[in-house]
C-alpha positions as CSV (number, residue, x, y, z in Angstrom):
1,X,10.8,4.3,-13.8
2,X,7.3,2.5,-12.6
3,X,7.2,-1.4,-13.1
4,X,3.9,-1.5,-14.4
5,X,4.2,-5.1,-15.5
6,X,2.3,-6.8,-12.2
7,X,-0.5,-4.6,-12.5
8,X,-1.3,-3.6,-16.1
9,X,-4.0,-6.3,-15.8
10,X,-5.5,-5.6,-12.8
11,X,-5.9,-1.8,-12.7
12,X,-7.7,0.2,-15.3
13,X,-5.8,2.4,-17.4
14,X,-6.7,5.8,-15.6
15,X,-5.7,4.5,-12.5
16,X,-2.4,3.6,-14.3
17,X,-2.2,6.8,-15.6
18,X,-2.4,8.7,-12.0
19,X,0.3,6.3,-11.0
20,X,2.9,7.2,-14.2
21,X,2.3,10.8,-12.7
22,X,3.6,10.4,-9.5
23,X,7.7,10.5,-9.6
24,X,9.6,7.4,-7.9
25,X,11.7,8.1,-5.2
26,X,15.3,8.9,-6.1
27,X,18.3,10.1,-4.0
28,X,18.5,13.3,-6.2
29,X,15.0,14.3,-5.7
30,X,15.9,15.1,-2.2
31,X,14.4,13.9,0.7
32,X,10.8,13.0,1.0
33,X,8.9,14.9,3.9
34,X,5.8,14.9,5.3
35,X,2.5,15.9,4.1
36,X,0.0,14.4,6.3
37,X,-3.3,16.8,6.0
38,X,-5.6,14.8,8.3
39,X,-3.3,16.2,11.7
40,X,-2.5,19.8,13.0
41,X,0.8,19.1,12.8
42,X,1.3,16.9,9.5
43,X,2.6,13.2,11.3
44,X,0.7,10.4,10.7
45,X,-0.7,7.8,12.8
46,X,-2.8,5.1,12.3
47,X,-5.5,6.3,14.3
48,X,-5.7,9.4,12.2
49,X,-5.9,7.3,8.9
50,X,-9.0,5.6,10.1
51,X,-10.8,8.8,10.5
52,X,-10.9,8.7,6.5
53,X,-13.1,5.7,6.8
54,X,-14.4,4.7,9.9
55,X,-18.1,4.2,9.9
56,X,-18.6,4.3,6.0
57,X,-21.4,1.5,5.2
58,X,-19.5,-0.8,2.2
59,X,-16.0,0.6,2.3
60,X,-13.0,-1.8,3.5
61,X,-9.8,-0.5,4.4
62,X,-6.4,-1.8,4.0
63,X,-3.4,-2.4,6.5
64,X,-0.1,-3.3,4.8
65,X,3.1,-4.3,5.9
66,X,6.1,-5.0,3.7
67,X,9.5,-6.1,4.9
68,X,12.4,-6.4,3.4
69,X,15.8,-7.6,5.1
70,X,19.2,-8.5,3.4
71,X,18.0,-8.2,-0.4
72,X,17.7,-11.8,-1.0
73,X,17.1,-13.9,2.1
74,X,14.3,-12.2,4.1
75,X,11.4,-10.4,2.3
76,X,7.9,-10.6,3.1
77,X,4.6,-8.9,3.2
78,X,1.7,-9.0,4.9
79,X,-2.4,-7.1,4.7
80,X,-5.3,-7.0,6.4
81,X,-8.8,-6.5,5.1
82,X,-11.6,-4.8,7.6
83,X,-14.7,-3.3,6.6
84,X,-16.1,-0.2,7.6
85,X,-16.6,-0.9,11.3
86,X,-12.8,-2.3,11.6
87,X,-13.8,-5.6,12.4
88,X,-12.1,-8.6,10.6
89,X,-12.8,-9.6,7.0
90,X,-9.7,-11.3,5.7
91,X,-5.4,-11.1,6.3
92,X,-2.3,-13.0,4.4
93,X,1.1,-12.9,4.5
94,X,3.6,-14.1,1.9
95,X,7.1,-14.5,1.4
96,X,8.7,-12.8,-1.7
97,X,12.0,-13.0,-3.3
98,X,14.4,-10.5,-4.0
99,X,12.1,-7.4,-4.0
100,X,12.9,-3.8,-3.1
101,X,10.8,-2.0,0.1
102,X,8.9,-0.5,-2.7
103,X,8.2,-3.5,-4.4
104,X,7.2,-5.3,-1.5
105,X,4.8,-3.0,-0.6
106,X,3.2,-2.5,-4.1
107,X,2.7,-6.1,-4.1
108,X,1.3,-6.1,-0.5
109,X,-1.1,-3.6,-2.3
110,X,-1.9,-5.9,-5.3
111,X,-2.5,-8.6,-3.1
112,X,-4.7,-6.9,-1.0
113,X,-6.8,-5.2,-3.7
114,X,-7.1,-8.5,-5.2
115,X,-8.6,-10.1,-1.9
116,X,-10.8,-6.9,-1.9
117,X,-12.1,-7.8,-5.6
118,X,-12.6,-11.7,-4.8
């Protein structure tokens, strides 16, 4: 089940909605796999991502990193904001406490959208 209760006041509610569609990741679901349309052969790379963007007057990409190491004593995140030429608007890095990789990296999200919006 989705923690919704970081974002509810940040996102609008169809955005929320899509979100409740998608199914968390759980060991019974089996293993996630690939699905990376942009490349022949499905594997992503960062260069490939910026294809979606690059060169799009007024739209601002996102790079995210969240890192979590011994639940408990090392978790952090960190984003970066560049607009549509890839050239540096705005980055920060925080630590968090006793998050998952999933949460970590939904907050790196948050964060970042909320840099975006400022």
């Amino acid at each position: 089940m989705w923690n919704f209760d970081i974002v509810t006041n940040i996102l609008p509610v169809h955005i929320l909605e899509d979100i409740k569609k998608v199914t968390p990741p759980h060991p019974l679901n089996g293993e996630d796999s690939l699905a990376w349309t942009i490349t022949s052969d499905g594997s992503f790379s960062i260069a490939s991502s910026y294809a979606l963007t690059a060169g799009v007057n007024g739209w601002v990409t996102m790079d995210i990193d969240g890192l979590v190491v011994d639940l408990g004593t090392k978790e952090a995140v960190g984003g970066i904001l560049r607009d549509s030429s890839r050239c540096f608007m705005v980055a920060f890095v925080a630590r968090l406490s006793l998050v998952s990789v999933l949460e970590a990296e939904l907050l790196g999200i948050f964060y970042c959208l909320k840099m975006a919006w400022e």
